[in-house]
Each structure stands twice: as structure tokens, then as C-alpha cells.
MISE-650991 format. One line per field, with one value per residue (C-alpha): y, z, x. Coordinates in Angstrom, 3 decimals. Layout:
N
c2 <- (Y; ...)
c3 <- (Z; ...)
c1 <- (X; ...)
//
This chain:
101
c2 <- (5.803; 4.608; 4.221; 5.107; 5.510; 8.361; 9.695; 11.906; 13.313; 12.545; 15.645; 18.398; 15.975; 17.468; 15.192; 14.288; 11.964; 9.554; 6.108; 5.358; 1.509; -0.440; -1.833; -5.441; -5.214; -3.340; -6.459; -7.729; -4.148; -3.740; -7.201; -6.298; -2.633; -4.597; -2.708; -4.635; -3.966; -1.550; 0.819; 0.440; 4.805; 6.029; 7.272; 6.884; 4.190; 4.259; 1.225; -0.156; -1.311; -4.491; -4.031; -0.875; -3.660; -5.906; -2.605; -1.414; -5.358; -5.469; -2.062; -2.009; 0.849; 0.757; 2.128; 4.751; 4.055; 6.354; 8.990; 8.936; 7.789; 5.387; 5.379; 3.435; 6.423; 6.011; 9.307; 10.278; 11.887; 15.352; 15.527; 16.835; 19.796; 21.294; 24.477; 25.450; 28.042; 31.027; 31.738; 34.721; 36.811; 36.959; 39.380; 36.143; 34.606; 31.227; 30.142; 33.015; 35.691; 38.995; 38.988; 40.618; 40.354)
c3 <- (31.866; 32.525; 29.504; 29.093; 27.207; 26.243; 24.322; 21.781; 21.300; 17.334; 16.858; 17.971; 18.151; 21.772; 24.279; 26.743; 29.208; 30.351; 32.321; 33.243; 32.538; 35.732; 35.829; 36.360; 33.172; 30.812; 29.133; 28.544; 27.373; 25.302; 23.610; 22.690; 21.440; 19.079; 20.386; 19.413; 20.960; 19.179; 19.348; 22.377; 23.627; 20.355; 20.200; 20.065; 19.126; 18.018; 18.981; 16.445; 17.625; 18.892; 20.554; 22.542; 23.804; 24.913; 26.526; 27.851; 29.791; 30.696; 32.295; 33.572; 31.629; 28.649; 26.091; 23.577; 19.468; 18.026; 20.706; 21.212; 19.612; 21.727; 21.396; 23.620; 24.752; 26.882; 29.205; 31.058; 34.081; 35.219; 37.478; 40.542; 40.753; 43.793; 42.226; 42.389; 40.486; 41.700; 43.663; 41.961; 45.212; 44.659; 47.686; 50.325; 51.468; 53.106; 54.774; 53.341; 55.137; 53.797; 53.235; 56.382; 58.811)
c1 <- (-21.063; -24.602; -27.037; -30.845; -33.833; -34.738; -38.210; -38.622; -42.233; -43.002; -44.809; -42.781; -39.171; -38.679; -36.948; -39.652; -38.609; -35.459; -34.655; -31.955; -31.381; -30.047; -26.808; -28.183; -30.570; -28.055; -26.373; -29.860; -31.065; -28.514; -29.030; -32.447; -31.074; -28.677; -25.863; -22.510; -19.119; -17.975; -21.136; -20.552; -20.824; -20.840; -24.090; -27.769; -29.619; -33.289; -35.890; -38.073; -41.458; -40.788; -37.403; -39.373; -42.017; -39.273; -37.313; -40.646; -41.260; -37.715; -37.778; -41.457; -43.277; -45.871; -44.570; -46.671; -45.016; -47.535; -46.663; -43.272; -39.354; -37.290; -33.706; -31.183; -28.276; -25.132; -24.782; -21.820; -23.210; -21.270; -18.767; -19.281; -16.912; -17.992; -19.248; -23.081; -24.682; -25.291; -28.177; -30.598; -29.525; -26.006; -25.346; -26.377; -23.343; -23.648; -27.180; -28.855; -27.107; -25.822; -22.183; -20.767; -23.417)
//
């Protein structure tokens, strides 16, 4: 599970934009979140003003408050299953080739 922050435009509530937090800054991140133990994956976590400045040096970006929501959220990337999805030609077998050619 990795964790990131992720905004939320204010006017229209529409997720915007993520970072993902790196794994040498998390405990520190997560400090600053107020994220205790057992929150720990449960869910999301909205910043107030101040802990999104202290995210925002921690991380390296300026943060916008009067813009944007910040929340703190754990994300449990896909697996890689080794399926892909389909291509809008579905007759092309591999490399772009017609199937039987």
C-alpha cells in the first residue's frame, strides 16, 4: 500500500490531481496528517490549512487552500494481472498484424 495526496477542486468537488508520498517521507507525512495506528488504511484523511503547508514543504509543491481540498489517502495500486485492454481494433493480433497473416 503506498499513500498520497490527493486534491479535490472546491468548486466542482472533482478529483484533480495526486502524489504519491515517498516511502522515506511517509512516517513524517503521516505525523503531520495526524494519522494514528489504527487509521492506519482506513480511509481518507482531509488537511486543514496548516498541516497542507507543512505537507506542501515536506513534499515540495505550493499548495492552493482557496483552490483546492487536501486529503492524505492510502492506495493499493492494481495488480498486474497480465491482461491489457483491448485495443479499439480488435481484429490486430500481436504487433499490429491481422490475425492470420
Amino acid at each position: 500500500m503506498i499513500y498520497r495526496v490527493v486534491t479535490y477542486d472546491k468548486a466542482t468537488e472533482r478529483m484533480k490531481g495526486n502524489l504519491p508520498i515517498p516511502p522515506a517521507l511517509l512516517r513524517k507525512a503521516k505525523r503531520i496528517a495526524g494519522l494514528q495506528a489504527r487509521d492506519d488504511g482506513l480511509g481518507e484523511y482531509l488537511l486543514n490549512d496548516e498541516q497542507t503547508r507543512e505537507i506542501g514543504k515536506l513534499l515540495g509543491f505550493r499548495p492552493e487552500p482557496g483552490r483546492f481540498y487536501y486529503y492524505v489517502e492510502p492506495y493499493q495500486p492494481p495488480e498486474d494481472t497480465g491482461f491489457q485492454q483491448a485495443s479499439e481494433d480488435l481484429r490486430s493480433g500481436p504487433r499490429g498484424r491481422a490475425k492470420g497473416e
